[in-house]
C-alpha angles and dihedrals in degrees: 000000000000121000105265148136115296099186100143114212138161136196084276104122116180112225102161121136105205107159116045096217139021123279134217130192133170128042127247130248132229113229128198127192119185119186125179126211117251093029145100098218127100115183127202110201105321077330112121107212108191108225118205087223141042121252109248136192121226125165097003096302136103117248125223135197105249098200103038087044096050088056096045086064107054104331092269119182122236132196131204128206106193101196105050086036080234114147124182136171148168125258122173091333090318129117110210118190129213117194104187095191105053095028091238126152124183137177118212089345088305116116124226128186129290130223116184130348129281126238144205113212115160105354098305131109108231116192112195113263088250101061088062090079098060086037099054090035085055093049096049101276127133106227126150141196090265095049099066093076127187121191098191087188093059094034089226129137116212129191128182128190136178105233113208103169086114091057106089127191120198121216113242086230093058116112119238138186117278102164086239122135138058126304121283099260107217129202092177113028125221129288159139093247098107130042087217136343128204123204096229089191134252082062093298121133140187123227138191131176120189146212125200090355089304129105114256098165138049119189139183106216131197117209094269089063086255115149114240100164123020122184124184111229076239107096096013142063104198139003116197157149122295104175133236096053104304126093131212118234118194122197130216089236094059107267123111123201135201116229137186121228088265090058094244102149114246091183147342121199137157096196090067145046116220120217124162136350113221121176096347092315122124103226098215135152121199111199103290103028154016131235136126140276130195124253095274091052095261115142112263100170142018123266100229086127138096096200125013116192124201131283123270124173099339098320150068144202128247130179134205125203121234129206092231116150098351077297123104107232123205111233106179143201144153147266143198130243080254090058088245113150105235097167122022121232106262105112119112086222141359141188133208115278114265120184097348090306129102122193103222117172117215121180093283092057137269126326141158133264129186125221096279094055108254123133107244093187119009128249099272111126136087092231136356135191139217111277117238113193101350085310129112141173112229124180106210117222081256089065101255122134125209139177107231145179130238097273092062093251107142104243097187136343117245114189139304143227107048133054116256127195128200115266097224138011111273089002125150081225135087129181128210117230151171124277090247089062099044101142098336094093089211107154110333093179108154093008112130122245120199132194136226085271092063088248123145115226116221086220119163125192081324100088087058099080144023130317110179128160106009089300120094135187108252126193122209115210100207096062098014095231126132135229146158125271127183124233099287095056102261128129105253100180111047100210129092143204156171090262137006130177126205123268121268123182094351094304131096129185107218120174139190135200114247130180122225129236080251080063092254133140121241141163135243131201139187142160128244135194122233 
């Protein structure tokens, strides 16, 4: 698939209320950074920080390194877009903006003041010492007038912070561990048989164990922990889920196979590599392009198209590269199981088809076509959801972003200034994010969610991952383990552990450190029932 966010989520929405009141731990640091004029060092605290380039002085103020600073700090990222001289980056969640040429800054689209002007020498962005206050004040820290310091004798800039990223509050909403709910009720028990194992769903599971950091071992679990298939690292290179009930073996001479769950053998082949199977299609590429054979093996489609996606209601997304630029560029359309090409590739972007619906961008923005083709509203906005019964979230070039039907006609509005994304594909939930994580669902930890009601959802780490079936994965933020809570917040299975996932098909693999009687840490791993 297409690089998006994977963020699972269901209707579930926690609204528990353990604890009565917030919470704070941790205590917050005070930073000092001292910087002197002429030189390329930069000190935190007694810590000597190497710059690529010397502080300067121009028009009376101290320039800093943008980029060297800004990591200095908190090891922020920075881009760079060379042709429009506009750099942005991420500091504690926030997304600050610097626009060199009209010596603009702002903080989360909002735009503070500028003293100065900021420079480019060398290849590096400098920012006058005096525009960090309103910077650092906008992304969380605490900085005041007195703490931007100049010694003009010693020709040396100091600024001094009060970092509080290790103080945590916790919501009063959050749920916390209280110990309540039934046993976890184990089908394979816990142990230090397997370096990892994946619920593959139906009750199926995926084992491995290594040795030397490599894997040696490859199993097929039921959900008993009984080996079913068992495969030595010898002879193959990977052994993995197909979907659908099938798995993809890849052996260490070329040739992949598609296997059932009993290990009987579908297909073997060394001109293709098998992917996925989606609505009965086998997902493959050979070495020029990529189509879809049928579950012996046979052609079922033609292989025009540089990248094929599954299959989702009927349909399923294909892509041709284009010389543009010196650059191939992606244009994408859709076909049908048949092969049939139903829309030809010329989109700029596409998504999977969801209730009958797909989102494709053009040049004028994104917009919606139904299964024949036709553009059922046309490519406008600035970014546009997956609908989920006749209802999608849309964000307008002006930032706002609507739920909407599918005639286009805004049902409620649901927040503005940042981009959001859905968190899941086909979810009646977006999150709203920084510029850094657009599309890409990296950690979303403290970014709102909001519902189809407009509602926002005072959701912790919990959002992050998956809530099925009524039970979700909740995180405490006292002794950092994780467990499971029911919809109204409460914890429903009284154990806890290191790591936990979210059920799928009534199972769930949970796992806990353990240390040896050597004295070494190790994992283990087991599987409960819901």
């Amino acid at each position: 698939m297409k690089k998006k966010v994977c963020l699972a989520m269901s209707l579930l929405m926690l609204a528990g209320t353990v604890p009565a009141q917030a919470e704070t731990i941790g205590e917050a640091e005070q930073i000092t950074f001292t910087a002197k004029v002429g030189t390329k060092e930069l000190y935190r605290n007694r810590s000597r920080i190497p710059l690529d380039a010397a502080i300067y002085i121009k028009d009376g103020y101290a320039m800093l390194p943008l980029r060297a600073f800004l990591t200095s700090i908190d090891n922020g990222t920075m881009h760079w877009e060379k042709e429009t001289k506009l750099a942005w980056m991420m500091l504690r969640g926030n997304t600050v903006t610097c626009d060199i040429e009209k010596n603009s800054i702002t903080v989360n689209g909002e735009p503070i003041e500028v003293s100065g002007r900021m420079d480019i020498r060398d290849g590096r962005i400098f920012v006058p010492l005096r525009n960090w206050k309103n910077i650092l004040n906008g992304c969380g820290y605490t900085v005041a007038d007195t703490d931007i310091i100049w010694d003009a004798e010693e020709k040396t800039a100091t600024v001094q912070l009060l970092d509080d990223s290790k103080v945590i509050e916790i919501p009063a909403d959050a749920p916390r561990m209280t110990g309540e709910g039934r046993k976890a009720s184990y089908t394979m028990s816990l142990s230090s048989e397997y370096d990892e194992i994946e619920n593959i769903g139906d009750g199926y599971f995926i084992a491995t164990k290594e040795e030397r950091g490599r894997i040696k071992s490859y199993y097929l679990l039921d959900s008993k922990g009984e080996r079913l298939l068992s495969y030595e690292k010898d002879g193959i290179e990977y052994l993995g889920n197909a979907g659908e009930g099938y798995l993809r073996v890849k052996y260490e001479n070329g040739e992949t196979a598609l296997i059932d769950r009993s290990g009987k053998e579908q297909f073997r082949t060394a001109e293709y590599s098998i992917y996925q199977v989606s609505e009965g299609h086998v997902r493959v590429s050979n070495r020029d392009k990529m189509g879809f054979l049928d579950l012996q093996g046979n052609e079922i489609t033609p292989f025009l198209y540089d990248t094929v996606w599954i299959f989702s209601e009927g349909m399923a997304e294909v892509a041709i590269y284009e010389e543009t630029g010196g650059k191939p560029v992606p244009r994408y359309g859709f076909i049908d199981r048949d092969g049939n090409e139903v829309v030809s590739p010329k989109y700029k972007e596409s998504r999977d088809f969801h209730d009958g619906v797909a989102a494709v961008q053009t040049a004028d923005g994104w917009g919606y076509i139904d299964k024949t083709g036709k553009e059922m509203l046309m490519p406008q906005y600035a970014w546009a959801g997956d609908f989920t019964d006749g209802k999608a979230f849309v964000t307008e070039k002006n930032g706002k972003t609507w739920l909407i039907d599918k005639s286009g006609k805004k049902v409620q509005f649901i927040t503005e200034g940042l981009p959001v994304i859905q968190a899941g594909e086909n979810s009646s939930v977006v999150i709203q994010v920084p510029l850094a994580d657009w599309g890409y669902g990296d950690d979303m930890t403290g970014c709102p969610y909001y519902n189809q009601k407009g509602e926002k959802l005072n959701l912790t780490e919990i959002a992050l991952l998956d809530a099925v079936d009524g039970i979700a994965v909740a995180y405490d933020w006292v002794t950092h383990k994780r467990f499971y809570i029911d919809e109204s917040g409460k914890q429903c299975i009284a154990d806890t552990f290191d790591g936990v996932d979210a059920f799928l098909d009534g199972y769930a693999v949970v796992r806990k450190a353990i240390t040896g009687t050597d004295g070494k840490k190790d994992v283990e791993w087991g599987i409960i029932k819901r």
